[in-house]
Backbone of each chain as ProteinMPNN parsed JSONL, in Angstrom:
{"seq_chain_A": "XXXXXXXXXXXXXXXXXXXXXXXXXXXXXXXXXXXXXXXXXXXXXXXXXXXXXXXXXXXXXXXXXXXXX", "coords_chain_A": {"N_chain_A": [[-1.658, -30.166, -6.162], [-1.913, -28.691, -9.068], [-0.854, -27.405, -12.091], [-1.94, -27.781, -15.615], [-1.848, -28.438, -18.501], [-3.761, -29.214, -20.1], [-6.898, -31.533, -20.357], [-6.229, -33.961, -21.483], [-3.466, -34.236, -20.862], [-3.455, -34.314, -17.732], [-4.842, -36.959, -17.052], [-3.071, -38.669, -18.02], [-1.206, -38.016, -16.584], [-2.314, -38.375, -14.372], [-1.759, -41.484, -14.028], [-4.247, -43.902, -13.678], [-4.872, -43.601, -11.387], [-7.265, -42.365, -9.014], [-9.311, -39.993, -10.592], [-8.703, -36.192, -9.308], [-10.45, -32.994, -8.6], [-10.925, -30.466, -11.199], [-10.373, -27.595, -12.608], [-11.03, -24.462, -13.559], [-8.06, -22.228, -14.662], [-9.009, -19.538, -14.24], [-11.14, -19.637, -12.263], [-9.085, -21.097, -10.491], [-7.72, -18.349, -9.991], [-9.688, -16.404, -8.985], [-10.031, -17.666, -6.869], [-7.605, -17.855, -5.628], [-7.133, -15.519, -4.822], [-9.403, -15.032, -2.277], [-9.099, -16.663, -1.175], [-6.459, -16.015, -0.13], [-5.902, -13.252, 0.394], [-5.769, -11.871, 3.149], [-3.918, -12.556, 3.928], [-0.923, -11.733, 4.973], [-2.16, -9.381, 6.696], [-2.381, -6.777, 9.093], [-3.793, -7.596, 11.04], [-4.965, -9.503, 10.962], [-7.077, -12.704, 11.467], [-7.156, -16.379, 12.323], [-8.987, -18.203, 9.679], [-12.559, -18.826, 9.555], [-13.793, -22.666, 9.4], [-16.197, -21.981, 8.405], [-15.755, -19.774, 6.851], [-14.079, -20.298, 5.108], [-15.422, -22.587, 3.783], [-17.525, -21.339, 2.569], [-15.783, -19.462, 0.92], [-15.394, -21.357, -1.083], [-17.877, -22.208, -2.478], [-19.097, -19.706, -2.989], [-17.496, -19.912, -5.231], [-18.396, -22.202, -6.742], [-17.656, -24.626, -5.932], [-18.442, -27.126, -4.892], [-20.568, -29.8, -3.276], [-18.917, -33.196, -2.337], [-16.571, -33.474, -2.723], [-15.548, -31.311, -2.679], [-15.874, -30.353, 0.311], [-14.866, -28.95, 3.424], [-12.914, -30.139, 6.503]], "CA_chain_A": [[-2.415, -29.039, -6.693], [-0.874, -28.67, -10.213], [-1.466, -26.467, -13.02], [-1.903, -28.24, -16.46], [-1.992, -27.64, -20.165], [-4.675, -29.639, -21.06], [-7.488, -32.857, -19.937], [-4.721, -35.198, -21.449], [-2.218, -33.838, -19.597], [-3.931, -34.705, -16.109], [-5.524, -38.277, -17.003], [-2.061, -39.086, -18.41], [-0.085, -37.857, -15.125], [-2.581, -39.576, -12.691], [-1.355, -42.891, -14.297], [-5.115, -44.414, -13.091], [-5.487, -42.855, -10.063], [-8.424, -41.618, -9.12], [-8.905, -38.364, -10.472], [-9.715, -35.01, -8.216], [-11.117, -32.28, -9.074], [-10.101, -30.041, -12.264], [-11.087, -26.37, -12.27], [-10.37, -23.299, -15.117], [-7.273, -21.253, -14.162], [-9.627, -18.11, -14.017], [-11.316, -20.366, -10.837], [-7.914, -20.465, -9.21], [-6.785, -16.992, -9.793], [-10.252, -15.891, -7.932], [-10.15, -18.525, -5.221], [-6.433, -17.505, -4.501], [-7.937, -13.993, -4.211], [-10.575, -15.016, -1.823], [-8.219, -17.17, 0.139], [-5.361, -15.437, 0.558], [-5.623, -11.949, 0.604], [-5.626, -11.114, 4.507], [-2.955, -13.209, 4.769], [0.145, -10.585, 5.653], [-2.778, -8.058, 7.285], [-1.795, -6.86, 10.567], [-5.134, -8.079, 11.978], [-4.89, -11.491, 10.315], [-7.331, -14.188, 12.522], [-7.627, -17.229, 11.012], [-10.077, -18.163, 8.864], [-13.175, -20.165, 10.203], [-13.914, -23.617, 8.313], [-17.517, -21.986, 7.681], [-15.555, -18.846, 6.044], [-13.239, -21.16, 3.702], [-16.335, -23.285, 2.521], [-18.355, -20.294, 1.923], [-15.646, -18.854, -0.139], [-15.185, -22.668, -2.496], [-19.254, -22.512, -3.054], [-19.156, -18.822, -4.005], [-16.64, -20.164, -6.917], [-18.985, -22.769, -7.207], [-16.679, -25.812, -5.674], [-19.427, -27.768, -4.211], [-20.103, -30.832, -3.351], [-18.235, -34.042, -1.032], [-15.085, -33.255, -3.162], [-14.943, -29.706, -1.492], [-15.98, -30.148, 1.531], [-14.118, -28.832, 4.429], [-13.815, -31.281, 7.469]], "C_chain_A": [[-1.589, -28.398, -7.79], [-1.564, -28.133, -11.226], [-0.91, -27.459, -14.503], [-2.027, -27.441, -17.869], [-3.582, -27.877, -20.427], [-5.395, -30.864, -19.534], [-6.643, -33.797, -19.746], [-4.049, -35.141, -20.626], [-2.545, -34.89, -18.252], [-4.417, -36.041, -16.49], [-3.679, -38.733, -17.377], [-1.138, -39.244, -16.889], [-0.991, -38.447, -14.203], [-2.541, -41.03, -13.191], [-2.423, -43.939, -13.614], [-5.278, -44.278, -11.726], [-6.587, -42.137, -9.78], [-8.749, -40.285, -9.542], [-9.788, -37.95, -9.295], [-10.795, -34.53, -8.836], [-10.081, -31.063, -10.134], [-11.07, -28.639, -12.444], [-10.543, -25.354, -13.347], [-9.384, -22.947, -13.966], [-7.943, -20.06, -13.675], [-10.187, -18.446, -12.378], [-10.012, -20.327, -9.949], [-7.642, -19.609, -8.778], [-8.051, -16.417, -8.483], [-10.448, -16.322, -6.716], [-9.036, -18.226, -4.157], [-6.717, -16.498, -3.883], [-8.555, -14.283, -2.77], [-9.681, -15.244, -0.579], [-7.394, -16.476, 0.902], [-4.832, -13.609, 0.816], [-5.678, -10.781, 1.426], [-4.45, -11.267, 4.635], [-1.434, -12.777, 5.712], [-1.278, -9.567, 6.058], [-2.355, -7.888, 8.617], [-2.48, -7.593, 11.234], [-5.368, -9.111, 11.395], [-5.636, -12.127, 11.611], [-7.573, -15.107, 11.458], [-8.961, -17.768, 10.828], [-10.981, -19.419, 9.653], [-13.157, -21.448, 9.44], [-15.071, -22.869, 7.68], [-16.844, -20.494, 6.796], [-14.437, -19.173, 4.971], [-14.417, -21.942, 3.424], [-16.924, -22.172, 1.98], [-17.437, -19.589, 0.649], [-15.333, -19.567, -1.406], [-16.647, -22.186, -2.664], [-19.579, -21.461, -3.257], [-18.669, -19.116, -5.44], [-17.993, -21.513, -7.222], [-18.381, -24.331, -7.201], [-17.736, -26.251, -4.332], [-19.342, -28.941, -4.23], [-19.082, -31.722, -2.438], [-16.985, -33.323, -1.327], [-14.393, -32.004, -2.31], [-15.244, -29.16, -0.196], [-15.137, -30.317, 2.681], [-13.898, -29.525, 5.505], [-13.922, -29.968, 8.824]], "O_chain_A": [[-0.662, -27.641, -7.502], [-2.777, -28.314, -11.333], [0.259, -27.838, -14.572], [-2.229, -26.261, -18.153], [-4.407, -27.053, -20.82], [-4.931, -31.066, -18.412], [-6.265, -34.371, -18.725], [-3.963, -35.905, -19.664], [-1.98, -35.938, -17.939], [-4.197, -36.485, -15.363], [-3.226, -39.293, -16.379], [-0.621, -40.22, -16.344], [-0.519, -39.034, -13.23], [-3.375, -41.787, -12.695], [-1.899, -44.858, -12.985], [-5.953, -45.073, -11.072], [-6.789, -41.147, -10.483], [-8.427, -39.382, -8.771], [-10.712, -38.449, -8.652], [-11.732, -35.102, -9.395], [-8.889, -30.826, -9.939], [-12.3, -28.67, -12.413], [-9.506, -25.652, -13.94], [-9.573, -23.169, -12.77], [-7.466, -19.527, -12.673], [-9.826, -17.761, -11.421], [-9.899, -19.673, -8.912], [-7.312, -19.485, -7.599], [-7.688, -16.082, -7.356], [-10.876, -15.716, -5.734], [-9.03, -18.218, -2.926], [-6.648, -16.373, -2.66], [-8.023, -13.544, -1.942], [-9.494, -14.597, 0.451], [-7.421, -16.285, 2.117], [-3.818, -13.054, 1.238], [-5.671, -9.577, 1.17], [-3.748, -10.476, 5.266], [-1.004, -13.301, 6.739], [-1.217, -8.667, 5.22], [-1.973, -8.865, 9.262], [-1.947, -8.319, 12.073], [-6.505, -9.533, 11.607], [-5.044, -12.142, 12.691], [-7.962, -14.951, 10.301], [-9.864, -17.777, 11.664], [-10.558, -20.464, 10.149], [-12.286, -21.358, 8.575], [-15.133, -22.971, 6.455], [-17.648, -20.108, 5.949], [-14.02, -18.371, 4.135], [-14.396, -21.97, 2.193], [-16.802, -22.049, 0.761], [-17.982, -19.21, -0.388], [-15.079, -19.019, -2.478], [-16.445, -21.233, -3.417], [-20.636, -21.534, -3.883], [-19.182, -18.744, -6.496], [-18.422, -21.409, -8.371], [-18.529, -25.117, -8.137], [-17.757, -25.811, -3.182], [-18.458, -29.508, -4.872], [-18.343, -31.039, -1.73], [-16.374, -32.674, -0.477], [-13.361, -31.806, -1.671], [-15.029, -28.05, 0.291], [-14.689, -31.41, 3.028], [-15.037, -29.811, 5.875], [-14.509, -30.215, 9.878]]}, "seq_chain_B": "XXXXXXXXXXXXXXXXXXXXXXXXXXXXXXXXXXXXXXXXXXXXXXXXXXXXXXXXXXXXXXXXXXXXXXXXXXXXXXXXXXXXXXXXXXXXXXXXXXXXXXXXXXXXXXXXXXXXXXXXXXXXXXXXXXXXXXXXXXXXXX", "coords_chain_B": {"N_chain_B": [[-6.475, -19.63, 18.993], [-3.795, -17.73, 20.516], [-3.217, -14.247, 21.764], [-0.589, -13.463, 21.715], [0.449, -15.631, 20.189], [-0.723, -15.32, 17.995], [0.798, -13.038, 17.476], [3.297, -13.413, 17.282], [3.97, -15.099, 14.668], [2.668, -13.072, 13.498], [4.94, -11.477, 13.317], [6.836, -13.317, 12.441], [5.989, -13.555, 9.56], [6.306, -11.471, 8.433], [9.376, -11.22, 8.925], [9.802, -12.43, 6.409], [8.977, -11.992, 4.419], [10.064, -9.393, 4.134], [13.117, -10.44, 4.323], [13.075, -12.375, 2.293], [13.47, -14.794, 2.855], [12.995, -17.367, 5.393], [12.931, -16.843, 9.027], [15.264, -18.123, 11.473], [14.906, -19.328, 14.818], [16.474, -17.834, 16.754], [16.521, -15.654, 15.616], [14.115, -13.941, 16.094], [13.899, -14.206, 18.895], [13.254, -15.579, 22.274], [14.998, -19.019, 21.509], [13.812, -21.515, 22.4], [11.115, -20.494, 23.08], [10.469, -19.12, 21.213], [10.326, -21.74, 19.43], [8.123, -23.437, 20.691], [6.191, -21.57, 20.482], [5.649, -21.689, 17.371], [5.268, -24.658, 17.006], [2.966, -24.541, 18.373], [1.483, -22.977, 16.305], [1.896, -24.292, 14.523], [0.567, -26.879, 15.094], [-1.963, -25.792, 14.209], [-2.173, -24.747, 11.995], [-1.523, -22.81, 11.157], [1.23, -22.333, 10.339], [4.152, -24.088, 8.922], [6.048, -26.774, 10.023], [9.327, -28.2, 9.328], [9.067, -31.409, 10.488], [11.274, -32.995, 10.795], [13.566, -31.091, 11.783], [12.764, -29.008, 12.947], [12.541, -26.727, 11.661], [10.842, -24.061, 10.03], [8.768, -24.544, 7.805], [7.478, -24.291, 5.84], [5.143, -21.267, 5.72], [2.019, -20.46, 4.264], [0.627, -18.841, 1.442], [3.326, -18.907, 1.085], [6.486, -20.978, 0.333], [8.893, -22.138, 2.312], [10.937, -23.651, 1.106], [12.949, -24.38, -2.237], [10.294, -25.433, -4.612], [8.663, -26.474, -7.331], [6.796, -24.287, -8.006], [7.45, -21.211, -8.989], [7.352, -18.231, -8.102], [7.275, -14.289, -9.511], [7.278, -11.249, -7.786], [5.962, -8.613, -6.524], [9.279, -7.375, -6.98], [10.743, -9.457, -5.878], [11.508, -13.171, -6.184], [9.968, -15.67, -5.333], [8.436, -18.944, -3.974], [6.225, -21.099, -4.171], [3.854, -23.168, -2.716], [2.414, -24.955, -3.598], [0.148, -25.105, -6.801], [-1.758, -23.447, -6.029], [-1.522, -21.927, -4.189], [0.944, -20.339, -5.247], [-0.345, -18.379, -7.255], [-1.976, -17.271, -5.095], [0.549, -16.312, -3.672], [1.038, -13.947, -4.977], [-1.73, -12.663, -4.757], [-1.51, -12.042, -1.127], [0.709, -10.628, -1.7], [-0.413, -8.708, -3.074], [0.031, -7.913, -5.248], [1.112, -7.879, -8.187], [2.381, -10.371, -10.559], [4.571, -12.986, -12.269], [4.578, -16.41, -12.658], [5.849, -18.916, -12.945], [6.425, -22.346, -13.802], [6.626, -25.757, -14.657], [4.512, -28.601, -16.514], [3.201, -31.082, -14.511], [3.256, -33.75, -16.23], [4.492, -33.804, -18.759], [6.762, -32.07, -18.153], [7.113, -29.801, -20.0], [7.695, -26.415, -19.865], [5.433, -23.885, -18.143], [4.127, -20.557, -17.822], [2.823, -17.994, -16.344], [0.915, -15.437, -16.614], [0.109, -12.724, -13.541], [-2.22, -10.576, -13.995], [-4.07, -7.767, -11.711], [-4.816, -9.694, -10.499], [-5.813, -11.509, -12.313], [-5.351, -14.232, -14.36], [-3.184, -14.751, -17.52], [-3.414, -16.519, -19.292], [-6.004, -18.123, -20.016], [-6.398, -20.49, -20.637], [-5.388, -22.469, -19.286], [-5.238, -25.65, -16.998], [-6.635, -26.568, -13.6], [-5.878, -28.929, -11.045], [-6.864, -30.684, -8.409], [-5.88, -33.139, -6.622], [-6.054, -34.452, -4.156], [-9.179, -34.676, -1.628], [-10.936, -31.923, 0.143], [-11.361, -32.54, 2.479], [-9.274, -34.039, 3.1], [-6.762, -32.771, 3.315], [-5.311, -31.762, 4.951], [-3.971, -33.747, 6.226], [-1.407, -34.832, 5.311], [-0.02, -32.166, 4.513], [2.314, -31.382, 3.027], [2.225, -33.452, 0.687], [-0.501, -32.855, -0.381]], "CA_chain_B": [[-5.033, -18.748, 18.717], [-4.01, -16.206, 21.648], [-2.787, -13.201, 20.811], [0.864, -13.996, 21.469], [1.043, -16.759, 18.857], [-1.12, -14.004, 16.889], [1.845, -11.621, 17.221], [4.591, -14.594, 16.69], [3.012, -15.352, 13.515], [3.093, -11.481, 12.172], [6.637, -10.976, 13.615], [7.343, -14.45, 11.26], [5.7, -13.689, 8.4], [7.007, -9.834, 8.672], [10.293, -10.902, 8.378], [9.899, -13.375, 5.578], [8.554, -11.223, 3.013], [11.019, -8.671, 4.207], [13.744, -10.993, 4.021], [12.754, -13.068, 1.71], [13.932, -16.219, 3.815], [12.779, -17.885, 6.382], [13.889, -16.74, 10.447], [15.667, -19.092, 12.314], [13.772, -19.262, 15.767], [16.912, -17.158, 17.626], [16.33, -14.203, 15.059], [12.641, -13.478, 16.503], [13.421, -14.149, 20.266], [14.615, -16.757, 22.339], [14.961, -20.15, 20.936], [12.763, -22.135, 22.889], [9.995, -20.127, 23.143], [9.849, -18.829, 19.703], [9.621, -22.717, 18.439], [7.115, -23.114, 21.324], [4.969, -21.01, 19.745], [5.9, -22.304, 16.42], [4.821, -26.057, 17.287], [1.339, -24.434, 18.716], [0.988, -22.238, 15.394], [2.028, -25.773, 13.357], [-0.99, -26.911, 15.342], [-3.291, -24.413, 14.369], [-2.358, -24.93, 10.522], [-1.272, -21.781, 10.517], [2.299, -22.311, 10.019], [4.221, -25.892, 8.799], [7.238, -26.845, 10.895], [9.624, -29.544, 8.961], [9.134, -32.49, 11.765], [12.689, -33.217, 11.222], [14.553, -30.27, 12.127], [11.919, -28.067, 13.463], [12.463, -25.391, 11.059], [10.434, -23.504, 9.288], [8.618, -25.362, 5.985], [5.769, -23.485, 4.951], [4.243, -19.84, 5.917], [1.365, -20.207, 3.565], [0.786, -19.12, 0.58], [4.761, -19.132, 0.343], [7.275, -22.135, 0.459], [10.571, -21.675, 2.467], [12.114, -24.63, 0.996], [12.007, -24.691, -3.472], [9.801, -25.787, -5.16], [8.136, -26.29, -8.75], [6.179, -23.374, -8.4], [8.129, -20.192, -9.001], [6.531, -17.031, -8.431], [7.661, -13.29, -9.402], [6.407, -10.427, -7.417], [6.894, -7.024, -5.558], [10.419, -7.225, -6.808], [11.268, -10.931, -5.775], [11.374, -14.359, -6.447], [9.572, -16.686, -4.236], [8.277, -20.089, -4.358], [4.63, -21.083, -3.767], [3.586, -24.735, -2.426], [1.157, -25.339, -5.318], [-0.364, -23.431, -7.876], [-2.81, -22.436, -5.69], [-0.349, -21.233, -3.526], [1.736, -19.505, -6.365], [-1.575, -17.408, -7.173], [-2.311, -16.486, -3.043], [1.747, -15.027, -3.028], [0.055, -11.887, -5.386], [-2.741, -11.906, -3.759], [-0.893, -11.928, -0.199], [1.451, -9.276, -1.454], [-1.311, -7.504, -3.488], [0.79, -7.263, -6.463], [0.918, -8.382, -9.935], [3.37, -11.141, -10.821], [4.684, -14.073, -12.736], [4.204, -17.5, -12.301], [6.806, -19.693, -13.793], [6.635, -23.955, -13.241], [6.399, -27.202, -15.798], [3.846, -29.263, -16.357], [3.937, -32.475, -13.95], [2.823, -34.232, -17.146], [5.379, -33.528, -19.776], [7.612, -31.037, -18.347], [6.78, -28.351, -20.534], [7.561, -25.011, -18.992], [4.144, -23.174, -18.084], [4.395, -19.47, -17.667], [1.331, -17.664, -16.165], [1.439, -13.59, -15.476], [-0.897, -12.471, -12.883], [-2.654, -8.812, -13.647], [-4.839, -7.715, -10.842], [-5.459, -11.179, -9.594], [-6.377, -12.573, -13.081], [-4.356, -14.897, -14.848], [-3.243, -14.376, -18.752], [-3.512, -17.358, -19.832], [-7.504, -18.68, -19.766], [-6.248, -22.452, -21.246], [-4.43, -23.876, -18.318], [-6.035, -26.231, -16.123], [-5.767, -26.757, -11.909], [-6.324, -30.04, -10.846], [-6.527, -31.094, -7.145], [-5.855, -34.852, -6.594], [-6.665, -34.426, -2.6], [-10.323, -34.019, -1.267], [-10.389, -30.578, 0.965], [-11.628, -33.17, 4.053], [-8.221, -34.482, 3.408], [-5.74, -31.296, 2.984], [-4.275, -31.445, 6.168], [-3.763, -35.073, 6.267], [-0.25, -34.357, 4.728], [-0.034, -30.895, 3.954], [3.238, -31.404, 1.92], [1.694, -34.052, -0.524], [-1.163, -32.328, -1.221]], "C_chain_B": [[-5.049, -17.595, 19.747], [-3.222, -15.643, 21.099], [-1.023, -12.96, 20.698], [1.085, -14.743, 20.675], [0.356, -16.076, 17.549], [-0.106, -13.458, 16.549], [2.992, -12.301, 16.811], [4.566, -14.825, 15.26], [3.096, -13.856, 12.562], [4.046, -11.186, 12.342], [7.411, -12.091, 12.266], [7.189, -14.134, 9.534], [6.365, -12.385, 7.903], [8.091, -10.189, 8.123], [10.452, -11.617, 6.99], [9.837, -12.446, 4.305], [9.413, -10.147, 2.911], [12.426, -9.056, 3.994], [14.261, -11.811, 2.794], [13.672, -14.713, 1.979], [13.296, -16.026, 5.193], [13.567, -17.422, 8.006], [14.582, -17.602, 11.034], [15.148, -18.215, 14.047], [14.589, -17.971, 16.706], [16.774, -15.916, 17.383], [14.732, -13.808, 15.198], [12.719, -13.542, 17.982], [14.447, -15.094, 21.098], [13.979, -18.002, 22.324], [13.405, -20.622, 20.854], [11.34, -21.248, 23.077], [9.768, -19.332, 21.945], [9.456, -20.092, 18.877], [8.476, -23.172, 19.512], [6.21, -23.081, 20.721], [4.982, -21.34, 18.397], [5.024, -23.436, 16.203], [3.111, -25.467, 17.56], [0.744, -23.832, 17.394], [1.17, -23.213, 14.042], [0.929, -26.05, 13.791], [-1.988, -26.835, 14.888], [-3.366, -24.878, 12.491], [-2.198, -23.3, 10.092], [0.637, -20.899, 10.262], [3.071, -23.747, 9.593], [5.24, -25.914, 9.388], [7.587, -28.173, 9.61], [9.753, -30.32, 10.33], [10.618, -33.173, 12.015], [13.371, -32.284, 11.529], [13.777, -29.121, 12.678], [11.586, -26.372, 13.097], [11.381, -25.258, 10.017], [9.846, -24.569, 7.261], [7.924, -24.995, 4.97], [5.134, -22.108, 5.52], [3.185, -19.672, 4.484], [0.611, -19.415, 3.177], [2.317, -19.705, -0.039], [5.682, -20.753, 1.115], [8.498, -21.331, 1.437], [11.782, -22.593, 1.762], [11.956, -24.001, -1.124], [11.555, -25.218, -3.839], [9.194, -25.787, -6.583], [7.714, -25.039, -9.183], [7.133, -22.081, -8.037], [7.432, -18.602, -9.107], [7.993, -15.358, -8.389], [6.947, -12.386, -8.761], [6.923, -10.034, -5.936], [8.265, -7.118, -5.813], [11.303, -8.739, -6.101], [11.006, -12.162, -6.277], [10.914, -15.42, -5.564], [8.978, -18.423, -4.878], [6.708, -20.849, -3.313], [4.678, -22.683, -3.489], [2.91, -25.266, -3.316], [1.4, -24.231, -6.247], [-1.352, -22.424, -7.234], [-2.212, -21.276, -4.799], [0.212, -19.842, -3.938], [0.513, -18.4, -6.296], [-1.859, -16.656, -5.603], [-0.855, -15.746, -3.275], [1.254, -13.984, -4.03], [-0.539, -11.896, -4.781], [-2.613, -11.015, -2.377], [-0.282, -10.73, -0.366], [0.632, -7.95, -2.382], [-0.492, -6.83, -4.511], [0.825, -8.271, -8.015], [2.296, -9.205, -10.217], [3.252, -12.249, -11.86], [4.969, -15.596, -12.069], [5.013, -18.482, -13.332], [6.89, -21.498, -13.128], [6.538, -24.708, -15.059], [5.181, -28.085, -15.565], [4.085, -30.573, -16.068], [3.985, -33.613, -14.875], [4.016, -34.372, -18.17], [6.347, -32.974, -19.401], [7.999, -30.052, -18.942], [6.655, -27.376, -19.561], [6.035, -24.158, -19.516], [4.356, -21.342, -17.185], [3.053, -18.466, -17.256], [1.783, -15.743, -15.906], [0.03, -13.155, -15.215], [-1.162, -10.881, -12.871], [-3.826, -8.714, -12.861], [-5.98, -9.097, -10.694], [-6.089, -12.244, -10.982], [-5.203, -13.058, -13.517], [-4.404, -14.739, -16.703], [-3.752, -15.159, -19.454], [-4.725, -18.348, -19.717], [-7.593, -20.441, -19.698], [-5.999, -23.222, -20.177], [-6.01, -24.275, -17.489], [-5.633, -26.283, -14.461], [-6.584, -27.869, -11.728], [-5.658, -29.99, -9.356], [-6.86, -32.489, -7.027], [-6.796, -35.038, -5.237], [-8.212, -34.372, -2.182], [-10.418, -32.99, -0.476], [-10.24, -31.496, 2.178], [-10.262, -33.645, 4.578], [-6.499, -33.845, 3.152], [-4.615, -31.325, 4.033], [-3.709, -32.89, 6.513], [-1.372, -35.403, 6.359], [-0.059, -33.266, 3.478], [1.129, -30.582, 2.388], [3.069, -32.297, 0.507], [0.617, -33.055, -1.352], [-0.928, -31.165, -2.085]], "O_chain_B": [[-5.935, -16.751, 19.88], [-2.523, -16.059, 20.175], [-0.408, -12.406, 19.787], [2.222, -14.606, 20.222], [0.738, -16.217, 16.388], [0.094, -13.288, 15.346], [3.703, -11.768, 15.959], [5.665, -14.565, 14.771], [3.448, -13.654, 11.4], [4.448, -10.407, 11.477], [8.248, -11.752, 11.429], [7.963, -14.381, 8.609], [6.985, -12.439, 6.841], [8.271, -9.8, 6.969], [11.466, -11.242, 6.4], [10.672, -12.336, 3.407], [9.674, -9.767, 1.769], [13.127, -8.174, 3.497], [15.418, -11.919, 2.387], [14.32, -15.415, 1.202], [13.12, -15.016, 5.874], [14.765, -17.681, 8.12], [13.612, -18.36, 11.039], [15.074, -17.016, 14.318], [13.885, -17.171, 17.322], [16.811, -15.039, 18.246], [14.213, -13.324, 14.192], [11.769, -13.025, 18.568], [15.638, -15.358, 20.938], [12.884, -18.264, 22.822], [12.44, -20.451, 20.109], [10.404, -22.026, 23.262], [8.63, -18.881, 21.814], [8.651, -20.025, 17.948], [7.492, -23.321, 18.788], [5.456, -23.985, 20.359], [3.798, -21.243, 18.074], [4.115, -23.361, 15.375], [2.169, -25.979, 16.955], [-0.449, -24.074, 17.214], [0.75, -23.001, 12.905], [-0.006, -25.62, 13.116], [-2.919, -27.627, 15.034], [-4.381, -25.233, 11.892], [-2.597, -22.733, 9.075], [1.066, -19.754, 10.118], [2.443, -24.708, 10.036], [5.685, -24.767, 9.413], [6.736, -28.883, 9.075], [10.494, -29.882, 11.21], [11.028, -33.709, 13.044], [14.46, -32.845, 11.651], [14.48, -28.123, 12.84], [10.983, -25.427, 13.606], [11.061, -26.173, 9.259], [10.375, -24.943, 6.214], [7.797, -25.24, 3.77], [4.017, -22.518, 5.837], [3.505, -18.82, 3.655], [-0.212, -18.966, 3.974], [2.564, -20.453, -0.985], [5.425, -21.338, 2.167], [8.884, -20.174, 1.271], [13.002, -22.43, 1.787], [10.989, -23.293, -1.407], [12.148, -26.289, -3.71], [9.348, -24.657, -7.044], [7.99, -24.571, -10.288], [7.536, -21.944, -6.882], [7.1, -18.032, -10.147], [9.028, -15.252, -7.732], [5.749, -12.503, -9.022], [7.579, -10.461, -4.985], [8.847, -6.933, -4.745], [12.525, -8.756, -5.954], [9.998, -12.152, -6.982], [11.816, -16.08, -5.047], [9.147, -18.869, -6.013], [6.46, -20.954, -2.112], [5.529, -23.372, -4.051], [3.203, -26.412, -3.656], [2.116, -23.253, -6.46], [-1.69, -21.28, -7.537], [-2.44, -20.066, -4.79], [0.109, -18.736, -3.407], [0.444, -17.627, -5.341], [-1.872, -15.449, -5.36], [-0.91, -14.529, -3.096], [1.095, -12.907, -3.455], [-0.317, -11.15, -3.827], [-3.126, -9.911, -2.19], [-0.462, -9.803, 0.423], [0.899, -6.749, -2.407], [-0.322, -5.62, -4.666], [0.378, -9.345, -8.416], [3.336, -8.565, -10.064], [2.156, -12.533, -12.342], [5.571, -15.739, -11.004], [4.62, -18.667, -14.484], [7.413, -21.731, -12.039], [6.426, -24.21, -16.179], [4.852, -28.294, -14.397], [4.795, -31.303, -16.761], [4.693, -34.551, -14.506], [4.413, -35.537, -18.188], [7.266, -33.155, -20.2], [9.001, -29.401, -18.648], [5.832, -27.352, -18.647], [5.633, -23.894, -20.649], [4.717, -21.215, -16.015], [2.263, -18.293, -18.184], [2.639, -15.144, -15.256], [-0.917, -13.12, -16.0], [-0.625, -10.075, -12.112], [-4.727, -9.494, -13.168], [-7.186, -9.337, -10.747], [-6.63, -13.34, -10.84], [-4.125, -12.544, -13.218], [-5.507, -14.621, -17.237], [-4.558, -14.781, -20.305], [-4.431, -19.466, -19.295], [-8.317, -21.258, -19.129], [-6.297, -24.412, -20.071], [-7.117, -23.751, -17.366], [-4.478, -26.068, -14.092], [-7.754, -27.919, -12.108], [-4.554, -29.552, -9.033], [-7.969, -32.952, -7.295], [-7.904, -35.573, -5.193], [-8.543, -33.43, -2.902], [-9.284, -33.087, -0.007], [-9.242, -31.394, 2.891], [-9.929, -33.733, 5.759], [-5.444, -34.424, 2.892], [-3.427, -31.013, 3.958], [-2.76, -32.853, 7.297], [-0.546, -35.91, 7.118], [0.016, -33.345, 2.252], [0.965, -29.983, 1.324], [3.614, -31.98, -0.55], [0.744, -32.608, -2.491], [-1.788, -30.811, -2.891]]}, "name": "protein", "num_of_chains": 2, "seq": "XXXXXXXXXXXXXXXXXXXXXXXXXXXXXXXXXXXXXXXXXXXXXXXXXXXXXXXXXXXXXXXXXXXXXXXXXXXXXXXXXXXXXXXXXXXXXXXXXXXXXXXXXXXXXXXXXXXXXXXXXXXXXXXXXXXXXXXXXXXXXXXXXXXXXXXXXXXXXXXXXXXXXXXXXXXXXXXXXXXXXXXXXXXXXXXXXXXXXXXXXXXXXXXXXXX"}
């Protein structure tokens, strides 16, 4: 899970590997939000699977690729 | 999760961010029953144990070991498991920071600074190689 410059960049570094998935930075910054921002709460439980997919297909990370098992 | 490996878990993470290192299992309790609960809260995916030495590898968003991703924030230096990671330690500490790594590509240093949860820099890209189904597979690759 690697932060790039560019397209090139990433087709270059997966040396024909399948690519993943490739998302704006602005998508990360609000997904880290989403994800992680109980995470030190006193009352921290953890997260269900159905309340981590719900918060990829608010960003709009749909699809097999993002599906939770 | 019962509420003892609940409370193990905020006593851990408590001191981490307060510390800014990792506990060793005797500085939370005693031994054996602080990695105990450790091993059940590796389990859970809500802590990573290294399988060789049983310490401490991951409290996610943050790294205990270093890594690529270098984050600034609240006044420290930490080290995120990804990028996505890097981004969750602001969030986590609810503060505004920098984000310092290279691109795995070139090695060009990439510099990000996080103001209320956005990032400065609109250009960069995040690429996940992994599928989510397969995240936990090996937590440390992905």
């Amino acid at each position: 899970m690697n932060l790039f410059r560019s397209e090139e960049h990433i087709a270059r570094w997966l040396r024909g590997r399948e690519p993943g998935a490739t998302i704006p930075v602005a998508t990360l910054a609000e997904l880290a939000q989403a994800w992680w921002d109980d995470r030190i709460a006193p009352d921290w439980q953890p997260h269900t699977r159905e309340q981590n997919q719900t918060i990829l297909e608010r960003l709009g990370l749909t699809g097999a690729f993002w599906a939770l098992p | 999760m019962n509420d003892a490996d609940l409370e193990l878990r905020r006593r851990t993470y408590a001191f981490f961010v307060e510390h800014g290192r990792a506990p060793g299992a005797a500085e939370l309790g005693e031994p054996e029953e602080i990695l105990a609960g450790w091993h059940r809260l590796h389990s859970e995916h809500a802590v990573v144990l290294n399988p060789a030495t049983d310490e401490l590898r991951m409290l996610n968003p943050f790294s205990v070991v270093p890594t690529a991703y270098r984050v600034q924030a609240g006044g420290r230096w930490w080290y995120g498991n990804c990028a996505w990671d890097a981004f969750g330690i602001c969030a986590t500490l609810h503060t505004d920071g920098r984000i310092e790594t290279s691109c795995p590509d070139c090695g060009e240093s990439l510099a990000v600074e996080v103001r209320d949860g956005q990032a400065d820099d609109d250009s960069l890209l995040f690429h996940v190689l992994v599928p989510a189904a397969h995240w936990w597979d090996d937590i440390v690759f992905t």
